[in-house]
N, C-alpha and C positions, 0 to 999 in steps of 0.2 A: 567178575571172572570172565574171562575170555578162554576160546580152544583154537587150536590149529584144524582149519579145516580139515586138513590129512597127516599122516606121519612126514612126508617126505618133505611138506612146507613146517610142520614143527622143527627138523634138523636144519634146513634151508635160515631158519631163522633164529633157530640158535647162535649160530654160528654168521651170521650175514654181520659183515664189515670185517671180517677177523677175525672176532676175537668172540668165547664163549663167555654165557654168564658165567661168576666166577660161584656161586652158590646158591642152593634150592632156596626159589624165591626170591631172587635176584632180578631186575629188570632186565632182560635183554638187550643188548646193546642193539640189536634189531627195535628194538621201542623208547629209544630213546627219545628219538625228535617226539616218535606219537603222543609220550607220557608228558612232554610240554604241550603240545597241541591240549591234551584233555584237560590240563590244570587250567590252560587258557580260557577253555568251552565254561567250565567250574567256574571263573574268575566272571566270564562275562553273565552268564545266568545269573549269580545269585550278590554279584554288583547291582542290578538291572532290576534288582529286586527290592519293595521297601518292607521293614519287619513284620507290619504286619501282613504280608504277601508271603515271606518266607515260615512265617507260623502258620499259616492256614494251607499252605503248599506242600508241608512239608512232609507230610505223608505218601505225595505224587512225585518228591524232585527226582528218586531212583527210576521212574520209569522216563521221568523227561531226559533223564542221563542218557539213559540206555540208550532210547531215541538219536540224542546227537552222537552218541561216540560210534554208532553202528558203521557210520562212513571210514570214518578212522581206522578200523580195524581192520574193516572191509579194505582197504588197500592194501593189508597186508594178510588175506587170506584168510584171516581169521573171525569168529562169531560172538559177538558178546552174551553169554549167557546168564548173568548177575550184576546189577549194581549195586552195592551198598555204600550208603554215608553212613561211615561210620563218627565223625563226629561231628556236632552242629552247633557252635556256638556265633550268636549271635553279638557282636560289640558296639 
């Protein structure tokens, strides 16, 4: 979960490129590119990772999340307050 650090960068980024989300819960078009950056951070952690690393980690990976995406957001004024993985299957 992330927040707008103030009201006026919440509407700033509603609304940034044109166009608003089209429904509650909807990705901002403003988070577009970031929500690929994060899957990327995602992809490269737990690539990097071997199973039994991600079994004994896995209880820690939401705070290492938290950790990388804080940059991310932070360019766009905003605080990340929650990570959750919500699903973890390993193949």
């Amino acid at each position: 979960m992330y927040v707008p650090k103030d009201e006026d960068i919440a509407k700033e980024l509603s609304k940034e490129g044109g166009k608003e989300a089209k429904e509650p819960g909807a990705v901002s078009p403003a988070f577009v590119n970031t929500m690929i950056k994060i899957k990327g951070v995602v992809n490269k952690v737990l690539g990097s990772m071997k199973v039994e690393e991600l079994q004994s980690k896995r209880d820690t990976l939401a705070t290492v999340f938290k950790a990388l995406f804080k940059p991310l957001f932070y360019e766009k004024n905003c605080l990340v307050r929650e990570v959750v993985v919500q699903e973890f299957i390993i193949q």
